[in-house]
C-alpha positions in Angstrom: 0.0 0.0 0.0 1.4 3.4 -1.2 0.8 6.7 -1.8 -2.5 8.8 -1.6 -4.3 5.5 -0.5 -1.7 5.2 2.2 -2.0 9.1 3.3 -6.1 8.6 4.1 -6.0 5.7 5.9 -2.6 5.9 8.2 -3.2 6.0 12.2 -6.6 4.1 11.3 -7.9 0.9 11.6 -8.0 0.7 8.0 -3.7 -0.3 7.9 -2.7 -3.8 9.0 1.0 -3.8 8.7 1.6 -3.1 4.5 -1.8 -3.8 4.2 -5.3 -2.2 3.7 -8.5 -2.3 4.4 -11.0 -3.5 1.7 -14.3 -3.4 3.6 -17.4 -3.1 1.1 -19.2 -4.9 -1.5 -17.5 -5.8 -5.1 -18.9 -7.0 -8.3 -16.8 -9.6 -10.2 -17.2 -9.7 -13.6 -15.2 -12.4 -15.1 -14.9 -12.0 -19.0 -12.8 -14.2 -20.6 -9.1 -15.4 -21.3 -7.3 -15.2 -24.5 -4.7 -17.3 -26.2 -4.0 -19.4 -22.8 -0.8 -21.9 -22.6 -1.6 -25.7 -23.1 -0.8 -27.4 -20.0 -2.0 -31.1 -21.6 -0.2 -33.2 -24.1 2.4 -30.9 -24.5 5.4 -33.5 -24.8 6.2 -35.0 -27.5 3.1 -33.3 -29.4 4.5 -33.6 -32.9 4.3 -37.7 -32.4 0.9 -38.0 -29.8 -2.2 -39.4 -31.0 -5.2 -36.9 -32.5 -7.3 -37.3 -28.7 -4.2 -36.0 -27.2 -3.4 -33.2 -29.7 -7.1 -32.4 -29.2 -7.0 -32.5 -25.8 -5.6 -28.5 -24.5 -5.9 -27.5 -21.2 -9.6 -26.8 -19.1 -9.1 -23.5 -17.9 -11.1 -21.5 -14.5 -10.5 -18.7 -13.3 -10.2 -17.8 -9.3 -9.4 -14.3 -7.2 -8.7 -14.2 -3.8 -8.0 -11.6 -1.3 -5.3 -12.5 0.8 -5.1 -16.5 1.2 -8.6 -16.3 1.2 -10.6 -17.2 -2.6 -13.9 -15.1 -2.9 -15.2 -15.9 -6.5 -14.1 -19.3 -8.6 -15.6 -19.8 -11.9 -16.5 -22.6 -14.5 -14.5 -24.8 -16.1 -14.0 -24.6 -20.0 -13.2 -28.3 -21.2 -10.0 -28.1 -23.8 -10.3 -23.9 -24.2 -7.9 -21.8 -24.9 -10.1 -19.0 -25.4 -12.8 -19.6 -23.0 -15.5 -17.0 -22.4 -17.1 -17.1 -18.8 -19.2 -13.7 -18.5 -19.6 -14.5 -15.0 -21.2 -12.5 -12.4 -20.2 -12.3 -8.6 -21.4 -10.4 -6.0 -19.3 -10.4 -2.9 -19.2 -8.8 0.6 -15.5 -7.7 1.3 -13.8 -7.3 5.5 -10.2 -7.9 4.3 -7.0 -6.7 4.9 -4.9 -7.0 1.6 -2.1 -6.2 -0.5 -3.9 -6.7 -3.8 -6.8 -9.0 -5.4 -5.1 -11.5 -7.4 -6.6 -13.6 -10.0 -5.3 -16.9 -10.8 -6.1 -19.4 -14.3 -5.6 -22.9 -13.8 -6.2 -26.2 -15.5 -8.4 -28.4 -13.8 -7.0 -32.1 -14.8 -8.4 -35.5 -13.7 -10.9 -34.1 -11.7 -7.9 -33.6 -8.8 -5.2 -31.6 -9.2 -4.9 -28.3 -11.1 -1.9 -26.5 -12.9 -1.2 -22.6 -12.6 -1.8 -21.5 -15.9 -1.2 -18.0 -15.0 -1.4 -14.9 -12.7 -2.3 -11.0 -12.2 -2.4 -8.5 -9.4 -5.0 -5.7 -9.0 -3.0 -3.7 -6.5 -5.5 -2.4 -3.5 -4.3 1.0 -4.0 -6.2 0.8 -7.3 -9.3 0.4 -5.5 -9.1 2.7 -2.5 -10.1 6.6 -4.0 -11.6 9.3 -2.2 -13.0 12.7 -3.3 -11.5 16.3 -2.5 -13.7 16.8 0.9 -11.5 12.9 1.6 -15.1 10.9 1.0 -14.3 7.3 0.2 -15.4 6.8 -4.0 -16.8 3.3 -5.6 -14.2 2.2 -8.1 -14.8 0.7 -11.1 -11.9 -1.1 -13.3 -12.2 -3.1 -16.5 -8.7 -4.4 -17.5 -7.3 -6.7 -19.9 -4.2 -7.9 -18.2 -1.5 -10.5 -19.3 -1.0 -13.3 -17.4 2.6 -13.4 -15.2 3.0 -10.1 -17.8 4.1 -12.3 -20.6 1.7 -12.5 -23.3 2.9 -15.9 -24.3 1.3 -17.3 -20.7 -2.5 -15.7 -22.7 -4.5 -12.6 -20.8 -7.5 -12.5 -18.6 -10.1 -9.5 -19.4 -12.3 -8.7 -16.4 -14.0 -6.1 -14.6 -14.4 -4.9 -10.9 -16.9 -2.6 -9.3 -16.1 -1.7 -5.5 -18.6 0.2 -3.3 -16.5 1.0 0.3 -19.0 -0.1 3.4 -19.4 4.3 4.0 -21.0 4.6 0.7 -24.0 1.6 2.2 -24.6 3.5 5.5 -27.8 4.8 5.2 -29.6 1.0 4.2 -33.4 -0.1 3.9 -34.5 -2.8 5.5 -34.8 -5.6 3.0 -31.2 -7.1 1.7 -30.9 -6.4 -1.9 -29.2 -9.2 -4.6 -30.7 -12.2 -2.6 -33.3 -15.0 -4.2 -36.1 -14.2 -1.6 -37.4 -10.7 -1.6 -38.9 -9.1 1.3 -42.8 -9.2 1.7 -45.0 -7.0 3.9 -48.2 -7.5 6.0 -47.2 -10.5 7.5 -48.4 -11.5 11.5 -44.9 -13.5 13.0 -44.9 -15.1 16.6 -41.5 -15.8 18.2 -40.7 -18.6 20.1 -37.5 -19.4 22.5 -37.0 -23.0 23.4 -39.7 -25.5 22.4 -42.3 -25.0 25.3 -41.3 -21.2 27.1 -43.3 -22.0 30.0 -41.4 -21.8 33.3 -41.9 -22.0 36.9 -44.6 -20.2 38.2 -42.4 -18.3 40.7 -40.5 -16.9 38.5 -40.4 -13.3 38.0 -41.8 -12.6 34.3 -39.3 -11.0 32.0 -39.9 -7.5 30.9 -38.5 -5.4 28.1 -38.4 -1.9 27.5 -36.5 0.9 29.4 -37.7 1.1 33.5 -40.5 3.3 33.9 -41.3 3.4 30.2 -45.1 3.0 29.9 -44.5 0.9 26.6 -42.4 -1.4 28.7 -43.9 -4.6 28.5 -44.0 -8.1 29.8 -42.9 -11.0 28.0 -45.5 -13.5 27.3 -44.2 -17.0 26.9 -45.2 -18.6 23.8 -45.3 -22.4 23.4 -43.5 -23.6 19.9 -44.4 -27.4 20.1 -48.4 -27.1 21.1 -49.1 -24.4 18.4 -47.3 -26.9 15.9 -49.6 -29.6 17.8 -52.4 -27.3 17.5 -51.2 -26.2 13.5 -51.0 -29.7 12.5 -54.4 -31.0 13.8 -56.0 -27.9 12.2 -54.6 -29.2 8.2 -57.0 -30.4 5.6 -54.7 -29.8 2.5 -51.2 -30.4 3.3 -48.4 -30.6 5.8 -44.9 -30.1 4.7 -41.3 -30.8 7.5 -38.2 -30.1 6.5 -35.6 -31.4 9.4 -31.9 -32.8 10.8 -34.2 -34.8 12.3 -37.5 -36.1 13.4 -38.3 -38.2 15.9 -41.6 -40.0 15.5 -41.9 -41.0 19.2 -41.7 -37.9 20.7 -44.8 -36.3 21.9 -45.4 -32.8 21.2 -47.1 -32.3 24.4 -46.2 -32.9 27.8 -47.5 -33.8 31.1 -51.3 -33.3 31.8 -51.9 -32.0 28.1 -50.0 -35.2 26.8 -52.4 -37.4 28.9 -55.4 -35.6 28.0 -54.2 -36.2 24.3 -54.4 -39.9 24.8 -57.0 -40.5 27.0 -59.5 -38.0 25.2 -58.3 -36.7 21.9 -59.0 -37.1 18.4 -55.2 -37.4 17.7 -51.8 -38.6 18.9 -49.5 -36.4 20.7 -46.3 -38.9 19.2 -45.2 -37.4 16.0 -44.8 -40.1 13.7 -48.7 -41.5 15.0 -50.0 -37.9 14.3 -49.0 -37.3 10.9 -50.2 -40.8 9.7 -53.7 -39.9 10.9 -53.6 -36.5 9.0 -52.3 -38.8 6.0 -55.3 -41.0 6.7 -57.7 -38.3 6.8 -56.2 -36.8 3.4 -54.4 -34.2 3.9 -50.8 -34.5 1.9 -47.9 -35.2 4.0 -44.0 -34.3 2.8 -41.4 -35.0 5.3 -37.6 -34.3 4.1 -34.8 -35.6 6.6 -31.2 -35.9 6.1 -30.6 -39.3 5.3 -27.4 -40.5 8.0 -25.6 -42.7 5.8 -24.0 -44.5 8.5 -27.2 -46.2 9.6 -29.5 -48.7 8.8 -31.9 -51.1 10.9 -29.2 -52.1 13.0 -26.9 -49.4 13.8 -28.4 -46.4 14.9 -25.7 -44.2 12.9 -23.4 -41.8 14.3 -25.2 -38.9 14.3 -28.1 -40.5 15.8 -31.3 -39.0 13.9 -33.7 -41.9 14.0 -34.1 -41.8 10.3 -34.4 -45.7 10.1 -36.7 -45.0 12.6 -38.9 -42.7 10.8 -38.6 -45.1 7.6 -40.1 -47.7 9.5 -42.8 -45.9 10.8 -44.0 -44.4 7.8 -43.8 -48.0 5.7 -46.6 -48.8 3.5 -48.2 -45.3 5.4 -49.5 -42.4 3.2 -47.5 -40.1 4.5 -43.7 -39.4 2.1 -41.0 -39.4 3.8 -37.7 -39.1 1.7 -34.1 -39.3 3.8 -32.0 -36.7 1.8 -28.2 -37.2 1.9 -26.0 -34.2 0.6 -24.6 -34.6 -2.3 -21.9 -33.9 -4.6 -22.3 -33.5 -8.9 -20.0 -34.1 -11.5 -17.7 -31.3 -10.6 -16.5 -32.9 -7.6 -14.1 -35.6 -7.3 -15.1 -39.1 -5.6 -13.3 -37.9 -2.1 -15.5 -34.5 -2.4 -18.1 -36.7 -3.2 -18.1 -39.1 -0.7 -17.1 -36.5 2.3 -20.1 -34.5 1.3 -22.5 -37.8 1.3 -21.2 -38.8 5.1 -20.7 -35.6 7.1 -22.1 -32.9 5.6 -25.7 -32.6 6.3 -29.2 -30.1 6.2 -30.3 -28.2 9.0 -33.4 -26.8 7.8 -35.8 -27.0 10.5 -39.7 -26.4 9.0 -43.1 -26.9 8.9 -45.7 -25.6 6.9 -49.4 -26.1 7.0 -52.9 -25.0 5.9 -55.1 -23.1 8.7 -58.2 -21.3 8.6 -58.0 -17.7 8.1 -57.9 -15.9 11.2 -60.8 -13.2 9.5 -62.7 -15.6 7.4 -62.6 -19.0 9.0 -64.0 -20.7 6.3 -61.3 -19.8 4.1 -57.8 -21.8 4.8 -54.6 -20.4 4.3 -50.7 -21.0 5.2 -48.6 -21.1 8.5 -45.0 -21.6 8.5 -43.0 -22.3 11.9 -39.1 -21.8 11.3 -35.9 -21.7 13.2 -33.9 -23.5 14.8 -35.8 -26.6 16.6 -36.3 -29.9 15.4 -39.0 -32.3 15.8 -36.6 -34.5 17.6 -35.2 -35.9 20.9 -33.8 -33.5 23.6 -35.1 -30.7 22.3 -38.3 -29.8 24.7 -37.2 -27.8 26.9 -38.8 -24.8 29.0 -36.7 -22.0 30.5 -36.0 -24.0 33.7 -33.7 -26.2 31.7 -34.2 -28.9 34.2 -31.3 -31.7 34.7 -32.7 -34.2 37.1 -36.0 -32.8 37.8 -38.1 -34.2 34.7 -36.5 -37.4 33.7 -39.5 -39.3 35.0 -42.1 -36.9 34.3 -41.8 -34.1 31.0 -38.8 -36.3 29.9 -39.6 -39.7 30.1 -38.6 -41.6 26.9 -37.1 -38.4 25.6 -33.5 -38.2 27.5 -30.4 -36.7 25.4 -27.2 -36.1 26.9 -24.4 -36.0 23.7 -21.8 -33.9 26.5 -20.9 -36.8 28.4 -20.8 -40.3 29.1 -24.2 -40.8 31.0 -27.6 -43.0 30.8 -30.9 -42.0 31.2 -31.6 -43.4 35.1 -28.9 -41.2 36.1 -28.8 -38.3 34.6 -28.6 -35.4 34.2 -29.9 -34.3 30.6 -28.8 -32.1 28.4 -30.2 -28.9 28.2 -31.4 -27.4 24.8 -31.8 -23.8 24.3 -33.1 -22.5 21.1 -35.2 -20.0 19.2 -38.1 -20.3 16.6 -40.5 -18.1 14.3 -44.2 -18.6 13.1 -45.1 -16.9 10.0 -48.4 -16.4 8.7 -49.1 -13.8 5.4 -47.3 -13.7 2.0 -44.1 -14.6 3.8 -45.5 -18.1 3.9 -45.1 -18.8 0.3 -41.2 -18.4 0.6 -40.8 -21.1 2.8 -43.1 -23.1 0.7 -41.6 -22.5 -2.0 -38.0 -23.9 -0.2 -39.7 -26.7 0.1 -40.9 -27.2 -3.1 -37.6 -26.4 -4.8 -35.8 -28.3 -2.3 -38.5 -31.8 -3.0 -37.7 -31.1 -6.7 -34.4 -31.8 -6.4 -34.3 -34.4 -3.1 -37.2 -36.2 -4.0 -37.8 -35.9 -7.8 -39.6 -39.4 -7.8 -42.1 -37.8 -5.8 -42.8 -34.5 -7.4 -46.5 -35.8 -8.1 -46.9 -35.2 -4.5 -46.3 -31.5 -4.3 -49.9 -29.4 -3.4 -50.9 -26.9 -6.7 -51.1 -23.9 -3.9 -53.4 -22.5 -7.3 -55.8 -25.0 -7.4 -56.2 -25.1 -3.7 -56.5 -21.4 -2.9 -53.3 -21.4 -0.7 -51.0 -19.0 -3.5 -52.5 -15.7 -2.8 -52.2 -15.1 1.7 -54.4 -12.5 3.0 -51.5 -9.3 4.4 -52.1 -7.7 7.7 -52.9 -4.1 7.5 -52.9 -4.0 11.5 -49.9 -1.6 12.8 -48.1 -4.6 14.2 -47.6 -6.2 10.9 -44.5 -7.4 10.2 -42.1 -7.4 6.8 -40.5 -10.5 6.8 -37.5 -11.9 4.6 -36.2 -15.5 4.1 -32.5 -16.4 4.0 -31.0 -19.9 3.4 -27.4 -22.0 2.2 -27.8 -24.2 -0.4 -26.6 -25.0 -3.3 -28.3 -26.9 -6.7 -27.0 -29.8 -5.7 -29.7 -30.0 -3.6 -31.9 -27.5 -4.8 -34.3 -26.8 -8.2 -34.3 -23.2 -8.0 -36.8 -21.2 -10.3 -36.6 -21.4 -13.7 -38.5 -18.2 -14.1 -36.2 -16.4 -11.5 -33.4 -17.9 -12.9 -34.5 -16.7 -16.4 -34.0 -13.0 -14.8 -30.7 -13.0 -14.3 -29.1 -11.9 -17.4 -25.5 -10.7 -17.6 -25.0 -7.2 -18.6 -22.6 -5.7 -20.7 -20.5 -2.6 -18.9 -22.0 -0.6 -21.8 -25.1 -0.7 -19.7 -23.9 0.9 -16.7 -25.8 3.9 -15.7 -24.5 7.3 -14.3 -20.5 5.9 -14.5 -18.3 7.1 -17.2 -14.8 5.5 -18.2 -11.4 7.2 -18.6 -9.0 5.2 -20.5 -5.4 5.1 -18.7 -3.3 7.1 -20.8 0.8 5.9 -20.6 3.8 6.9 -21.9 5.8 3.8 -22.6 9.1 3.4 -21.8 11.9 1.9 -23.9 11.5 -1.3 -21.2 7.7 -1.3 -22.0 8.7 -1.3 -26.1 10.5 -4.5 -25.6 8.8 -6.0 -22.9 6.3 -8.7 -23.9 4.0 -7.9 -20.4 2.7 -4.1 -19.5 0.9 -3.9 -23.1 -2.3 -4.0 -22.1 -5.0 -3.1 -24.7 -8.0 -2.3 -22.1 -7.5 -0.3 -19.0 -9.7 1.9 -18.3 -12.0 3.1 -15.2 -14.2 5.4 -13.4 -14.6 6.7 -9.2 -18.3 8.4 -8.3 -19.7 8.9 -5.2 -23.0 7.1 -6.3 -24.2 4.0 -5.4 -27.7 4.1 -6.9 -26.7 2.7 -10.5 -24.9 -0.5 -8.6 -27.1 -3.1 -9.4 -27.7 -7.0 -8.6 -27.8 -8.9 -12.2 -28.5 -12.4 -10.3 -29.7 -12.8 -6.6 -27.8 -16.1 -6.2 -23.9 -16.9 -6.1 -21.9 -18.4 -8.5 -19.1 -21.1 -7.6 -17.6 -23.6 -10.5 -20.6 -22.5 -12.4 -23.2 -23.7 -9.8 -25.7 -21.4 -8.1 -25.7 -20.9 -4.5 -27.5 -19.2 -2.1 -25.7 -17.5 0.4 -28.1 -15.4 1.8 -27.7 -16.1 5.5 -24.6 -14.7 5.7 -25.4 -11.9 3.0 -28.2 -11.0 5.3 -26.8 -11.1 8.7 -23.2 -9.2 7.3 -25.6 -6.8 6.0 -27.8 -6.1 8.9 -24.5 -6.1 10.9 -23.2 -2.7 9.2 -26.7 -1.2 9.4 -26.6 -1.4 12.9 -26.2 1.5 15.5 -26.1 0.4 18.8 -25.8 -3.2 19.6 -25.8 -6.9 18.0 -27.0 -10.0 19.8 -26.2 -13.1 18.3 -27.3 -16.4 19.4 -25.0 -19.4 17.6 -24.3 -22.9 17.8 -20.7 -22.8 16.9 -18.8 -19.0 15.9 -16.4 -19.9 14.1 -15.6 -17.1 11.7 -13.1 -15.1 9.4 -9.8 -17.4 9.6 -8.0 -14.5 8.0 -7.8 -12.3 11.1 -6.5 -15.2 13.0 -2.9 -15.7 14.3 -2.2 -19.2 13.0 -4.1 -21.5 10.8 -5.5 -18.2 9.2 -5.5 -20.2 5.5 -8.4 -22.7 7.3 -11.3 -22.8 5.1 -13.6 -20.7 7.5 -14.6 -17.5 5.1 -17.6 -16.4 6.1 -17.3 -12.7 7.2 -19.5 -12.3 10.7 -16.3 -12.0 13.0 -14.4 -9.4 11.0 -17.7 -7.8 10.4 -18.3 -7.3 14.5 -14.8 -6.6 14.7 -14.9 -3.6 12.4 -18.0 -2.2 13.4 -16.8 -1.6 17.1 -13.2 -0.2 15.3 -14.9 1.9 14.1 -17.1 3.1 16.6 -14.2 3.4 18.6 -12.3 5.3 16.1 -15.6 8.0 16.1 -15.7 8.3 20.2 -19.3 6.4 19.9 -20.7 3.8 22.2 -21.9 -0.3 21.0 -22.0 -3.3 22.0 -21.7 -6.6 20.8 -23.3 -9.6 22.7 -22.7 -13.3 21.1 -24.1 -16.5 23.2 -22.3 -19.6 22.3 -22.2 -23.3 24.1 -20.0 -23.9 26.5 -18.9 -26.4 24.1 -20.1 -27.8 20.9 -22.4 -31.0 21.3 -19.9 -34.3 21.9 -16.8 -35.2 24.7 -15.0 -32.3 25.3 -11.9 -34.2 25.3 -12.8 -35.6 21.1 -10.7 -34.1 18.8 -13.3 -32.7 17.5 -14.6 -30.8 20.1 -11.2 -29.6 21.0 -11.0 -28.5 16.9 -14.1 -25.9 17.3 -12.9 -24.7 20.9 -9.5 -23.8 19.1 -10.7 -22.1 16.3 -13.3 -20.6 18.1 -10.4 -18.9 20.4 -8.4 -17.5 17.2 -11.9 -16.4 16.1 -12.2 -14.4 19.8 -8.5 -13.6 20.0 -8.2 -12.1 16.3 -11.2 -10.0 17.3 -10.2 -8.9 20.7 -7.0 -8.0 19.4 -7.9 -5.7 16.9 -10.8 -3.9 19.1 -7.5 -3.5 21.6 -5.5 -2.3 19.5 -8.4 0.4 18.3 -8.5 1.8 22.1 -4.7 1.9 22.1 -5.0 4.6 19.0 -7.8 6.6 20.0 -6.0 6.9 23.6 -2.4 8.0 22.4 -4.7 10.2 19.6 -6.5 12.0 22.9 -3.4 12.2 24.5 -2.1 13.6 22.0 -4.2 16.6 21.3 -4.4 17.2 25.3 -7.5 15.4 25.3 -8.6 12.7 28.2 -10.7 9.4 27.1 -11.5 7.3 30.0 -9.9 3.6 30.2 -11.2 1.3 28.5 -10.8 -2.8 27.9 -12.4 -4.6 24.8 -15.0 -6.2 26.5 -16.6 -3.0 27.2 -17.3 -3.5 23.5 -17.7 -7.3 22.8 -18.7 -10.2 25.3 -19.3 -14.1 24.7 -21.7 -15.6 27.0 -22.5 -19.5 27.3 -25.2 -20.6 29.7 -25.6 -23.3 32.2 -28.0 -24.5 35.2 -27.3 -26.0 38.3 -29.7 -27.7 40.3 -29.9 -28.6 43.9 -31.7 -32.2 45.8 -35.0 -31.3 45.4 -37.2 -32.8 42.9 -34.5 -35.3 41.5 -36.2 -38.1 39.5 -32.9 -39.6 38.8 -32.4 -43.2 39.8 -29.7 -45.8 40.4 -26.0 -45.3 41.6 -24.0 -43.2 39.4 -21.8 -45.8 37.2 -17.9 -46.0 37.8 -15.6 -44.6 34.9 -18.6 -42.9 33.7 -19.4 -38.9 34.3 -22.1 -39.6 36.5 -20.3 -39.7 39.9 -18.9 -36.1 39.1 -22.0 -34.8 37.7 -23.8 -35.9 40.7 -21.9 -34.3 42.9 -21.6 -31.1 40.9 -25.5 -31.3 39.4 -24.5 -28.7 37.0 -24.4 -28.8 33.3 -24.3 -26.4 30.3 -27.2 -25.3 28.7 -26.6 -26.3 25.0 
């Protein structure tokens, strides 16, 4: 990093070192390559056979930031002149030297040869105005490869918008598949039943003494789905990790009640077969364990033999979906992706009576982050040896330690969950749909016409308390049929199209090295800086990687609602596990995604501005499994560089804007990093009273400490 680039951002959190900030969003446009090197059947060519003369290399092209690649595109089989025209849309929190762009040859589906290289030096992208406003950059370039134009050139365009241009952002997340709709009624759930002790203090929000403070009224996820489910006469659709079919939805007096009295089952898997019985069209999706079978339970443990079973020669469809790889990854890809890599969409969607004309029916989505499954009822007392003969009777999980049932104690579960109900509904229909496309293809007969069933037009809410609601997911069309019509829409433009941007060509004066030079003889370089935003448009609301959609929209939408925030950010996670290039060691770790260094740079640069926030993130104590398996141990670590890399930085912040104040005779109060970020993890102990545990602890188990301690994290 040099000159005027270096001048704005020196003393700043913007300078790592010799490197600079790039913090934004950039548009990748890559063109095409032209007159490449053949890296196949280039020995002895004169004498090879025609398929091997025939055979030249199968170029991509890749840039990365750093160590860390951010757009990869298709591969041209034997091209020397491949054309890509592909579009990529990608949210920058780096800290680099340049963006380089590599071309390799993809051979035997393994191993790939460096073709070629080129540097887009950051300085290039880093412009501000004469007031010292940052500028959006745009650069189309035709550059030669290693700069020797017998290694072929790579023609490409960039379009960088720094994060202070996006300050001022709407609500709804632009350049994603789902759009946001409005007039929708949501409930929010946390923890599948949210009804405590009755001694317990309710919880209020709102500031003390605020008459619009108001008390928190428990809502109760698994008897509304109960409730939902009993309520379809057209169709019930589940997406899940997993679903247990002998769990009961309901608990205790209500469960009995159930049985004793009530039209239908409580269990799950009993439940939906009547519904199937009565008619109404039953879809259930589960990831499909491919480590078990009718013995072995598998080693993730989600009872999908179990749900086969139950559903056998039943009309409701259950399909067990494994991920999967495609013909662009190799057998190992392949058959890593098939075993360990799973879904974790946790739905269900059903047809209710309107709530303002009863005799009408229309849709009710629950979604989040709870699965119809073992362990997971729960209430806010997150009881560990109080309920294991009572609320959790057949329904004890414990994946934290070595311990049975008898003894105890379970494992806690702590989780949140949304109901949707308006024209938000038909997004997470239409997930479904595109997702059964795909998974079950042999069973797309089975998919409800929302049309012929009045279900595809959901009355909106007018009331003040309607909500606008937006959907975000990752997936990829390996596992996903996304919209032909959508798809349709996103059509490449050409840069002619660009609105409110002109081009300046770079104007040099060679020198006598560039005459007899093969590289610096590039025949497009041109660009353009503006201060305005508004003509940087989204040609495709999906991602592109090898030439397969994806949709990334769950970390598009958090990083984006992450920089519109003021004041504070509360995040709830199962693992955080984040932005491996701000980490000391192992920063090359394949662990991109941008919510850490997001964080990070937020408070930065609050700090840097004398303004107050606060970042809260709630995290396990440690990740479900023995704390002492490697890969337990794995998470934790990365998890601390993920903590450390942030701290660090946010320290290093206060340091500047102290010796700053000191500097101009000023006095900041001390300050210390978690002032600005904190990580939580809860946990419960419980005293004697009201243990339903039974039996003497086992030896060489956990249960002798764990009954001594009778504490336990709240996972």
């Amino acid at each position: 990093i040099k000159g005027d680039a270096l001048d704005h951002i020196k003393g700043t959190y913007r300078l790592e070192g010799n490197k600079a900030l790039l913090h934004g969003n950039i548009h990748i446009k890559i063109i095409k390559c032209t007159n490449l090197k053949n890296m196949d059947c280039t020995l002895f060519a004169s004498c090879a056979p025609t398929y091997c003369i025939n055979d030249v290399s199968d170029p991509y092209v890749a840039c990365y930031a750093g160590e860390h690649r951010i757009a990869k595109s298709s591969y041209k089989e034997n091209d020397l002149n491949p054309v890509y025209n592909e579009d990529f849309y990608v949210s920058l929190a780096y800290y680099v030297e340049n963006l380089r762009f590599e071309v390799k040859d993809r051979d035997f589906n393994l191993y790939a040869q460096m073709i070629g290289e080129t540097f887009l030096p950051v300085e290039d992208l880093l412009k501000w105005d004469d007031n010292g406003n940052p500028l959006r950059v745009g650069i189309h370039k035709k550059a030669w490869l290693d700069n020797k134009t017998s290694h072929g050139s790579l023609e490409y365009f960039v379009d960088y918008v720094p994060v202070e241009l996006l300050a001022e952002l709407p609500m709804e997340v632009p350049g994603v598949y789902f759009q946001q709709t409005n007039g929708n009624q949501v409930k929010l759930y946390v923890n599948a039943e949210d009804v405590s002790s009755p001694d317990k203090k309710p919880l209020k929000y709102g500031l003390e003494g605020d008459p619009k403070q108001q008390a928190w009224t428990p809502q109760r996820l698994w008897r509304d789905t109960f409730d939902a489910i009993c309520q379809a006469q057209i169709m019930i659709y589940i997406t899940g990790w997993s679903v247990d079919v002998s769990q009961s939805l309901l608990r205790g007096k209500e469960k009995e009640e159930a049985i004793k009295n009530g039209k239908y089952s409580p269990y799950i898997g009993e439940l939906l077969k009547q519904k199937a019985e009565e008619g109404v069209v039953v879809n259930v999706l589960v990831w499909d364990d491919a480590t078990s079978n009718n013995i072995l339970q598998g080693m993730m443990g989600t009872k999908d033999e179990e749900a086969k079973n139950c559903f056998h020669n039943s009309k409701v469809t259950l399909v067990l979906a494994p991920m999967a790889g495609d013909e662009i990854n190799n057998l190992h890809e392949k058959a890593l992706k098939f075993v360990t890599f799973t879904h974790h969409q946790k739905s269900v969607m059903v047809d209710v009576p309107q709530l303002k004309n009863p005799q009408k029916r229309e849709l009710l989505a629950f979604v989040g982050g709870v699965d119809l499954t073992y362990g997971r009822w729960d209430t806010s007392d997150h009881t560990l040896f109080r309920t294991l003969k009572t609320s959790h009777e057949g329904d004890f999980h414990n994946a934290c330690f070595t311990v049975q049932g008898a003894a105890g104690p379970r494992e806690p579960w702590h989780d949140i969950h949304s109901c949707v109900r308006g024209p938000g509904t038909l997004d997470v229909v239409e997930n479904f749909t595109e997702r059964w496309r795909c998974q079950a293809a042999g069973y797309v007969d089975r998919l409800v016409d929302l049309a012929a069933v009045g279900l595809a037009d959901p009355p909106a809410s007018s009331s003040a308390d309607a909500w606008s609601t937006q959907l975000f997911r990752s997936i990829d069309a390996r596992t996903c049929t996304f919209d032909e019509k959508r798809l349709a829409t996103y059509e490449t433009s050409s840069l002619e199209e660009l609105e409110g941007v002109q081009f300046k060509t770079l104007q040099k004066q060679p020198t006598l090295k560039d005459l007899f030079s093969m590289g610096k003889q590039e025949s497009i370089d041109r660009s353009f800086t503006t201060s305005d935003i508004s003509s940087f448009r989204y040609d495709r609301g999906l991602a592109l990687k090898k030439g397969r959609n994806i949709d990334k929209s769950v970390q598009y939408g958090m990083i984006y609602h992450i920089r519109r925030a003021q004041h504070s950010i509360y995040i709830e996670s199962q693992y955080f596990l984040s932005s491996a290039h701000l980490w000391d060691t192992a920063s090359k770790t394949k662990c991109g995604n941008l919510i850490a260094a997001e964080i990070m740079l937020k408070i930065c640069k609050k700090i840097e501005d004398g303004e107050r926030f606060c970042a809260y993130i709630l995290v396990p104590m440690w990740p479900e499994g023995l704390p002492e398996s490697g890969a337990v141990q794995a998470i934790l670590r990365y998890q601390a560089l993920t903590m450390a890399g942030m701290y660090r930085r946010i320290a290093q912040a206060l340091k500047r804007r102290k010796e700053a104040a000191k500097k101009n005779g000023e006095v900041v109060p001390d300050e210390h990093p978690r002032d600005y970020l904190n990580f939580y993890t809860l946990g419960n102990r419980e005293t004697l009273e009201g243990d339903e545990s039974s039996g003497a602890p086992r030896p060489k188990t956990d249960e002798p400490i764990l009954a001594k301690t009778r504490r336990h994290l709240i996972y």
